[in-house]
BAVEX-87420 format. One record per residue (C-alpha): residue number from 1; residue in one letter; chain; x, y negated, z. Coordinates in pm, 1 decimal. Layout:
N
(kolza NUM,"a","A",(X,Y,Z))
...
//
This chain:
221
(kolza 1,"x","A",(5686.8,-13103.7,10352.6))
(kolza 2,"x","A",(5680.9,-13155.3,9928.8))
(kolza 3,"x","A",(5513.2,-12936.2,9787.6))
(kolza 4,"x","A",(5647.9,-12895.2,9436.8))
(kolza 5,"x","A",(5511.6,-12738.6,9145.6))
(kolza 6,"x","A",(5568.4,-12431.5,8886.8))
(kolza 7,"x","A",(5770.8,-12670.5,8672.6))
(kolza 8,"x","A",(6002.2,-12823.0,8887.1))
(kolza 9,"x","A",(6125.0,-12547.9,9067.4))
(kolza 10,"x","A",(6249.5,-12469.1,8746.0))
(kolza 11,"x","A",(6593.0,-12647.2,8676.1))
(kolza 12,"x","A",(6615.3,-12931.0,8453.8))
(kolza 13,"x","A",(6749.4,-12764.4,8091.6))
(kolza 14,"x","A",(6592.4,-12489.1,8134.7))
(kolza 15,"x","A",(6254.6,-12653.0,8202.5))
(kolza 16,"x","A",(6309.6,-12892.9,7912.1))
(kolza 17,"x","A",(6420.4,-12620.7,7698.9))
(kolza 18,"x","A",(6090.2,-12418.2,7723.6))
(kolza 19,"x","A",(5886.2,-12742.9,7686.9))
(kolza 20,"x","A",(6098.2,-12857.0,7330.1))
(kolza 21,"x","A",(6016.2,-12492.3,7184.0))
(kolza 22,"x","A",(5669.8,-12485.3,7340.1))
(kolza 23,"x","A",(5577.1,-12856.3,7145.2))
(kolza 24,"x","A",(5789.4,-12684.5,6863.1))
(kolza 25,"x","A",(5588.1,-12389.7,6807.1))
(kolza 26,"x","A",(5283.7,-12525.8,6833.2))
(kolza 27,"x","A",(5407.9,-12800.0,6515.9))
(kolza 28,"x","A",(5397.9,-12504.7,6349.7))
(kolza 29,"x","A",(5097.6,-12350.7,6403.9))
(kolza 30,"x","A",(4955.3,-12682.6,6265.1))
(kolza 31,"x","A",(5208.2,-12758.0,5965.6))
(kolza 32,"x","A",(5386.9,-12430.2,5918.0))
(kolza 33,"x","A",(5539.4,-12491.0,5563.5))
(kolza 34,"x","A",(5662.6,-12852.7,5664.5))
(kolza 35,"x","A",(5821.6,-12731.2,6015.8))
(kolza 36,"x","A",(5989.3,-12399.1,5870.6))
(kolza 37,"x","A",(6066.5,-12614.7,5513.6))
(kolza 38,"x","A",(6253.7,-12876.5,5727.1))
(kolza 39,"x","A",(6387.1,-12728.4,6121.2))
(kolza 40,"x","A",(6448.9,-12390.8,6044.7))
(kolza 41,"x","A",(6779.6,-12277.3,5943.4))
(kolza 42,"x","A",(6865.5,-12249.6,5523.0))
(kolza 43,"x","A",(7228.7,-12151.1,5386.8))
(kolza 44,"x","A",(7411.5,-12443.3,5343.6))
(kolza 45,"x","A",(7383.3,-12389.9,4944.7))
(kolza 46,"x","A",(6993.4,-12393.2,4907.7))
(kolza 47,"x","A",(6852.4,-12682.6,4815.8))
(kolza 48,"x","A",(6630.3,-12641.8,5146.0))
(kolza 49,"x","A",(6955.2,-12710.4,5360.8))
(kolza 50,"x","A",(6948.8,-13008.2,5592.9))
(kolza 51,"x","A",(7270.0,-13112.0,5844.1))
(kolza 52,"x","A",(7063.9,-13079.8,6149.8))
(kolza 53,"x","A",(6944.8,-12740.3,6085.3))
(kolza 54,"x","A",(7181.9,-12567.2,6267.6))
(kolza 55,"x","A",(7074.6,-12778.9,6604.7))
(kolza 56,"x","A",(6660.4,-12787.6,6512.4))
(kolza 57,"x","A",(6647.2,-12412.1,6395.8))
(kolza 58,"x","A",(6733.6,-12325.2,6812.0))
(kolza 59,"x","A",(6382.0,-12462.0,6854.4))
(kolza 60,"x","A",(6184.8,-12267.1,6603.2))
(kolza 61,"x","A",(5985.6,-11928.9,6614.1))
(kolza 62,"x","A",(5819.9,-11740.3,6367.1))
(kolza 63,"x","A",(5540.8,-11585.7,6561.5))
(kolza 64,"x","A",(5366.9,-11557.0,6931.2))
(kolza 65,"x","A",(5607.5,-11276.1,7048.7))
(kolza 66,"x","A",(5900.7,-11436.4,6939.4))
(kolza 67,"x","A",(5886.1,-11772.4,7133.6))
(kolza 68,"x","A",(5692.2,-11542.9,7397.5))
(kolza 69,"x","A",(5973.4,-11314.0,7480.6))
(kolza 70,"x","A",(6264.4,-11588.4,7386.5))
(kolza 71,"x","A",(6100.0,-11804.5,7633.7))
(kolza 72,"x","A",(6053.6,-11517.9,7872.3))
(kolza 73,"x","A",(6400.2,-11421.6,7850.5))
(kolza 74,"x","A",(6503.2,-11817.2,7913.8))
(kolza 75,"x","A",(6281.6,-11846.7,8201.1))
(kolza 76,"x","A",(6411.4,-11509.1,8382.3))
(kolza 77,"x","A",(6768.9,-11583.6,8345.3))
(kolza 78,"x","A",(6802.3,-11959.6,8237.0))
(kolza 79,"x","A",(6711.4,-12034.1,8558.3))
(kolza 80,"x","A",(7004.2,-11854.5,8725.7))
(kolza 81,"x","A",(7269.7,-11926.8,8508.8))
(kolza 82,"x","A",(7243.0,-12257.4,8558.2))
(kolza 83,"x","A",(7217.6,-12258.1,8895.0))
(kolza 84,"x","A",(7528.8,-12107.2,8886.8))
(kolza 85,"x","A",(7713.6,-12317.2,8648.6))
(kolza 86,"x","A",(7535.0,-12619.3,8681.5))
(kolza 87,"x","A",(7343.5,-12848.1,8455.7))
(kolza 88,"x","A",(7617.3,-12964.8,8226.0))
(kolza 89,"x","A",(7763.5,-12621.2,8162.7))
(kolza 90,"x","A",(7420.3,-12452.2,8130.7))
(kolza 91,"x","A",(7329.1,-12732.5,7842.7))
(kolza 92,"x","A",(7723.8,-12698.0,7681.4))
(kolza 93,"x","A",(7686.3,-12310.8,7713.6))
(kolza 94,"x","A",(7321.0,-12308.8,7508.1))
(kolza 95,"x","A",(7423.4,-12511.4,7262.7))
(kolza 96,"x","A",(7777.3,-12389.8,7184.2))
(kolza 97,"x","A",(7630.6,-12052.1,7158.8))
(kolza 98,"x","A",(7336.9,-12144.9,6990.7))
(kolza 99,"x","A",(7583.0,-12296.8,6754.2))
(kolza 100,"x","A",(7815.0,-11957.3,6746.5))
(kolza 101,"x","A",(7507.0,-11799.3,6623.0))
(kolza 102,"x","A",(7455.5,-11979.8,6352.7))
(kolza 103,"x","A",(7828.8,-11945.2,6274.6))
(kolza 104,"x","A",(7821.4,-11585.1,6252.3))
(kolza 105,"x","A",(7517.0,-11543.9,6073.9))
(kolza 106,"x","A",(7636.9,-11789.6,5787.0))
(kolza 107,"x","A",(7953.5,-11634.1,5773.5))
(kolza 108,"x","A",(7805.0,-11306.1,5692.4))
(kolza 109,"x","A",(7566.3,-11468.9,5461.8))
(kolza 110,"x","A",(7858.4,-11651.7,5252.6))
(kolza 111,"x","A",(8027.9,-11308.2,5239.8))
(kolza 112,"x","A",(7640.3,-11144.9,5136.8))
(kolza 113,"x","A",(7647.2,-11462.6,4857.4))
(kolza 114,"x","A",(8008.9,-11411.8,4706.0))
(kolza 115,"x","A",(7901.7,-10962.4,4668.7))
(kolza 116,"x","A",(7604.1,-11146.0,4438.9))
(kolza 117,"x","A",(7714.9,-11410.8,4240.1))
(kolza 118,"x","A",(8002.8,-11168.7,4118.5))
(kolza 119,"x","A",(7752.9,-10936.9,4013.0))
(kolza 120,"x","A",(7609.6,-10925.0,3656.5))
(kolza 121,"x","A",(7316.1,-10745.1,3784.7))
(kolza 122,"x","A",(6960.6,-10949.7,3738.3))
(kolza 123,"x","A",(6844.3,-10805.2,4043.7))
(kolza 124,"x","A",(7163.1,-10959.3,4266.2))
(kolza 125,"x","A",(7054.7,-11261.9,4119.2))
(kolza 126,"x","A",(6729.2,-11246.9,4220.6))
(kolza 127,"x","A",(6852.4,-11118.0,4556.2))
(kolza 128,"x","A",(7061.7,-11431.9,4575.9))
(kolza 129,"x","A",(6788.6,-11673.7,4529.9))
(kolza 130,"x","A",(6607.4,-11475.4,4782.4))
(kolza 131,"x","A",(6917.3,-11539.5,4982.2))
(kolza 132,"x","A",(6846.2,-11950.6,4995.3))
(kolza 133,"x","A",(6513.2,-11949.9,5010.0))
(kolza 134,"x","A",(6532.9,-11691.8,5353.4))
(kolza 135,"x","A",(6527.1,-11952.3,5677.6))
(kolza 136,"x","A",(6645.1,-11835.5,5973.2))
(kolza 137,"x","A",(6457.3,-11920.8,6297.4))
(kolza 138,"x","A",(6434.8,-11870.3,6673.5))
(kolza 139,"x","A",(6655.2,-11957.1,6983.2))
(kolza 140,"x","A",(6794.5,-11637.3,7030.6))
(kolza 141,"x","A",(7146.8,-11639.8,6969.9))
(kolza 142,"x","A",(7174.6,-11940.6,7275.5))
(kolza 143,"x","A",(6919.4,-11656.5,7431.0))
(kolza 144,"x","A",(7215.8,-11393.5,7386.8))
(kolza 145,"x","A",(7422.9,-11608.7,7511.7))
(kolza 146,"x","A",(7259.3,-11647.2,7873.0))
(kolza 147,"x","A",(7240.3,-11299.3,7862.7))
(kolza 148,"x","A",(7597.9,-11230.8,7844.9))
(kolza 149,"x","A",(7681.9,-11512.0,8102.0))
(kolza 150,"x","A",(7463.4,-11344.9,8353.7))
(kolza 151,"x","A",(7659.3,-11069.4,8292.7))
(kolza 152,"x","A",(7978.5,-11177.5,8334.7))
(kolza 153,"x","A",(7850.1,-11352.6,8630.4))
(kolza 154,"x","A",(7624.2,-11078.7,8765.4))
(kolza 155,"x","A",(7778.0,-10776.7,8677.3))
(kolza 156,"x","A",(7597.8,-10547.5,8928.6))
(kolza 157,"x","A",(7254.8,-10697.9,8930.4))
(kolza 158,"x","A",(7014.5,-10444.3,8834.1))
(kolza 159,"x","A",(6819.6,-10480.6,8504.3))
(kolza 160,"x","A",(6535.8,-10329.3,8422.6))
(kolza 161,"x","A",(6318.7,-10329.1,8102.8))
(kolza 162,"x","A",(5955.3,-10329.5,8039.2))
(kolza 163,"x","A",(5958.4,-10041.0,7837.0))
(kolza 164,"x","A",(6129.2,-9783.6,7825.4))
(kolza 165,"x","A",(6140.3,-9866.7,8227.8))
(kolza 166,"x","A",(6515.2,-9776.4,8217.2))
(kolza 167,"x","A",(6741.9,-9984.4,8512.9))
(kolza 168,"x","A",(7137.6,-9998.3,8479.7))
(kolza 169,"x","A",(7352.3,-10241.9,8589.0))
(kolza 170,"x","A",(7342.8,-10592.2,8412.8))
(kolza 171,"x","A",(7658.0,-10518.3,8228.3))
(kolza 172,"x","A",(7598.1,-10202.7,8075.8))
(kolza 173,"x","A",(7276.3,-10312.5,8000.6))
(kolza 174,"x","A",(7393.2,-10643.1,7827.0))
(kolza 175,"x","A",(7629.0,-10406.3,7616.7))
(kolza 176,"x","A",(7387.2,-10165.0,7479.8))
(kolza 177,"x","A",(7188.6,-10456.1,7367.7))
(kolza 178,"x","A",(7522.3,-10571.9,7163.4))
(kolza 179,"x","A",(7574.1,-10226.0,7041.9))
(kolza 180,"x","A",(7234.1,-10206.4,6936.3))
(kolza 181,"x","A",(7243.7,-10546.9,6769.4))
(kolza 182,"x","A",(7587.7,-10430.7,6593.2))
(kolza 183,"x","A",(7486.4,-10118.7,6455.7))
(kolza 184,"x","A",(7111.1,-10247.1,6303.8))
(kolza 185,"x","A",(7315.9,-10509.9,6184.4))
(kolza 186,"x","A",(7548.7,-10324.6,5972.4))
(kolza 187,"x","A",(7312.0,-10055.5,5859.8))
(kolza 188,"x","A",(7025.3,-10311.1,5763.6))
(kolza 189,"x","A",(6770.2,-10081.0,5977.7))
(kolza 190,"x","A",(6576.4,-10346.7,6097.7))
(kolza 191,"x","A",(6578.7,-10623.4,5814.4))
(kolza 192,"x","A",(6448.9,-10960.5,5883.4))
(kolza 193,"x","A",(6619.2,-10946.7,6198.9))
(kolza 194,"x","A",(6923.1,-11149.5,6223.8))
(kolza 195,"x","A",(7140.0,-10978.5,6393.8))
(kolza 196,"x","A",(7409.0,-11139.7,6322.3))
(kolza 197,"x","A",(7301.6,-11496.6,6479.9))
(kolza 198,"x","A",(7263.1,-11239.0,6785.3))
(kolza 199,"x","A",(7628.5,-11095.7,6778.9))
(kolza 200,"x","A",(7740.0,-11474.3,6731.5))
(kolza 201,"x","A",(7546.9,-11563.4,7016.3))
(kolza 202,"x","A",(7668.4,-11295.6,7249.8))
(kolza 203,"x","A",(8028.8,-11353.6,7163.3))
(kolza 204,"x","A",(8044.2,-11723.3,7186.1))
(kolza 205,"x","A",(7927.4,-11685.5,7534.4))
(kolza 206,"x","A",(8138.4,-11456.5,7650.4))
(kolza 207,"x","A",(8447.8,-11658.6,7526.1))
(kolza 208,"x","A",(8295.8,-12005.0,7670.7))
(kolza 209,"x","A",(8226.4,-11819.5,8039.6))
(kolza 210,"x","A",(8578.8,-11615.0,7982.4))
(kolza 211,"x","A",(8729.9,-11982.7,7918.0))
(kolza 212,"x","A",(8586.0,-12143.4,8212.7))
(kolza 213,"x","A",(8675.5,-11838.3,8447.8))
(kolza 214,"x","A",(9003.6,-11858.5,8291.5))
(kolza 215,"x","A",(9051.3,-12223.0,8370.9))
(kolza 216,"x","A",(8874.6,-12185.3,8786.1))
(kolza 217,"x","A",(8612.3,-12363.7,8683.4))
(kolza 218,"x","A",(8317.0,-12140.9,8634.9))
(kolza 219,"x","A",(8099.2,-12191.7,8898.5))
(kolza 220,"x","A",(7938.8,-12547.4,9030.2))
(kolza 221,"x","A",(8075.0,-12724.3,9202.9))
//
């Protein structure tokens, strides 16, 4: 019998997925201003904006525990939503939420950037600059949005976290993430945190997997 190894028991996005942001971190760790300066995310206004941000910024981390737990998170349930759905789904569902993340986030950001430029206050100015140079990094709005697939296709499955070692059901414990997410969001608690890509994330994958269930074609076939 084949023996096969760690890596390709793991399915084919998923695998390639963790290898692109593995090769992409480390780029960083040897050029850090060039990577962040041209991958990572920038409001389309800054100077620092370039059109394939909002693809290359999916790819980027700013630190060990970020990739660590992003990758984690891919790994753990990655591997079973696309199982489920299937290679082409799995790589449309990443990338539209991925996308839905950064659609969110910028939205909130253009509504952050008209509050300052009507202001006559130097320090909204200053706030505004701070506002292009800020990039936004990491894959975790597609990461949201595997979350909230296995939830919609794994309701029941039991979750449980690392710490606190709480277990609930895989869609309550998909929703107080979101609620979580939504209420640091709006109060700023947790700043330089973008919660926002997060919410975008969530939400565009619960309208793609809603869509496909709608349509009777969510599962692979």
């Amino acid at each position: 019998m084949e023996q096969r190894n760690f890596l390709q028991n793991i399915p084919p996005v998923t695998r390639n997925l963790l290898i692109i942001n593995i090769i992409m971190f480390i780029a960083t760790l040897v050029n850090e201003n060039f990577m962040i300066g041209t991958f990572a995310m920038f409001y389309p206004a800054s100077p620092l904006f370039r059109w394939w941000q909002p693809i290359t910024h999916m790819f980027m981390h700013g630190g060990f525990w970020h990739i660590f737990f992003n990758m984690y998170t891919l790994l753990m349930f990655g591997m079973v939503v696309e199982r489920a759905l299937g290679t082409k789904k799995f790589l449309i569902l990443y990338f539209v939420t991925g996308l839905g993340a950064v659609a969110l986030h910028t939205g909130v950001e253009w509504l952050q950037a008209r509050s300052l430029l009507a202001s006559a206050d130097p320090a909204d100015a200053m706030a505004y600059t701070n506002l292009l140079r800020t990039p936004m990094v990491g894959a975790s709005g597609a990461i949201y949005g595997v979350l909230v697939a296995f939830a919609m296709l794994y309701p029941s499955a039991r979750m449980t976290l690392i710490f606190p070692p709480v277990t609930l059901d895989a869609k309550w414990m998909v929703i107080i993430f979101i609620g979580i997410e939504l209420v640091t969001g709006i109060t700023g608690t947790q700043m330089g945190i973008a919660h926002f890509a997060h919410l975008g994330g969530a939400l565009f994958g619960f309208l793609l997997v809603w869509y496909w269930r709608k349509r009777g074609g969510l599962w692979r076939r």
